[in-house]
C-alpha positions, 0 to 999 in steps of 0.5 A: 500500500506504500505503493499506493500513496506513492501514485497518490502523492504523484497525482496529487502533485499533478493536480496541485501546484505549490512551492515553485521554486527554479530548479538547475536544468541540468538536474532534471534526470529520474532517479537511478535505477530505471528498472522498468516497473511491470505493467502499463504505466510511466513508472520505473523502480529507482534505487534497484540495487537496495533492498526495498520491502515492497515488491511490485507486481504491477502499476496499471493505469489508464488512460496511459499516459494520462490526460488532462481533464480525463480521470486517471484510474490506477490499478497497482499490486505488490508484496509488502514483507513487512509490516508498516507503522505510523511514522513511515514517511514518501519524499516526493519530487515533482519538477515541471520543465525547469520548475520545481513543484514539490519538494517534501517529505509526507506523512504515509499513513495520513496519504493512505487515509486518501484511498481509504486505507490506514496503519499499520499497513500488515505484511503480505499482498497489497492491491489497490484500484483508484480514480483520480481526476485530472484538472483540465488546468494542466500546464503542457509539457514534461513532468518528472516525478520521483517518490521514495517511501520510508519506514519510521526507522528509514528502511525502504520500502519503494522508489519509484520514478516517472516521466509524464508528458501533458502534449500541447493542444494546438 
């Protein structure tokens, strides 16, 4: 379910933008990694090389890629190998272009409430199905978002990246 509010934080951020702040251009890369998540979806696993407590099965979302002013349903199945408590954290990094949009460290358990889920979140299979709507009001252009979810004590739980692209209507 970490997996879940990771995709929440991620289309959260699409939706709301807030703390803008300039961003280096030359630092606009995904986070190491890039391991393909299964599925049809932007994700990739970042961070591949350390262990994680969340093993994803799948992200599905659809319509892929998303479209602004057209529900967004996401559908996600993993294996959490460990209990999860309050005090888990997601470091969220949403930059549009050259932008900065995001750039905190959320609660867990209070962005699972989001999708009707609470902690502790228990060890074994997770699934989840959520729909989301995306404003029309979507600047176009490219999206990168990165988002790293934490236990209390700071082990990981997943990383995950994704690069979305809001097409220019003409």
């Amino acid at each position: 379910m970490k997996l879940l509010s990771v995709i929440v934080a991620f289309a959260g951020a699409v939706a709301g933008f807030e703390g803008l702040k300039l961003q280096n251009p030359f630092d606009l890369e995904p986070l190491q990694g890039g391991e393909p998540v299964p599925g049809e979806s932007p994700f990739t696993l970042c961070d591949s090389d350390v262990p994680r407590l969340l093993d994803i099965d799948y992200i599905n979302i659809d319509p892929n890629p998303p479209e602004k002013g057209k529900n967004l349903t996401i559908e996600a199945a993993g294996m959490l190998k460990k209990q999860v408590d309050e005090g888990a954290f997601v470091e969220v990094d949403v930059r549009y272009g050259y932008i900065r949009l995001v750039n905190e460290k959320f609660d867990l358990c209070e962005q699972i409430e989001h999708v009707d889920m609470e902690c502790p979140l228990e060890e074994g299979p997770q699934t989840i199905k959520k729909v989301v709507e995306l404003p029309n009001e979507v600047p176009p252009g490219r999206y990168l978002v990165n988002a790293r979810a934490f236990t209390k004590d700071e082990e990981l739980i997943t990383c995950l990246s994704a690069t979305v692209d809001f097409p220019y209507a003409f």
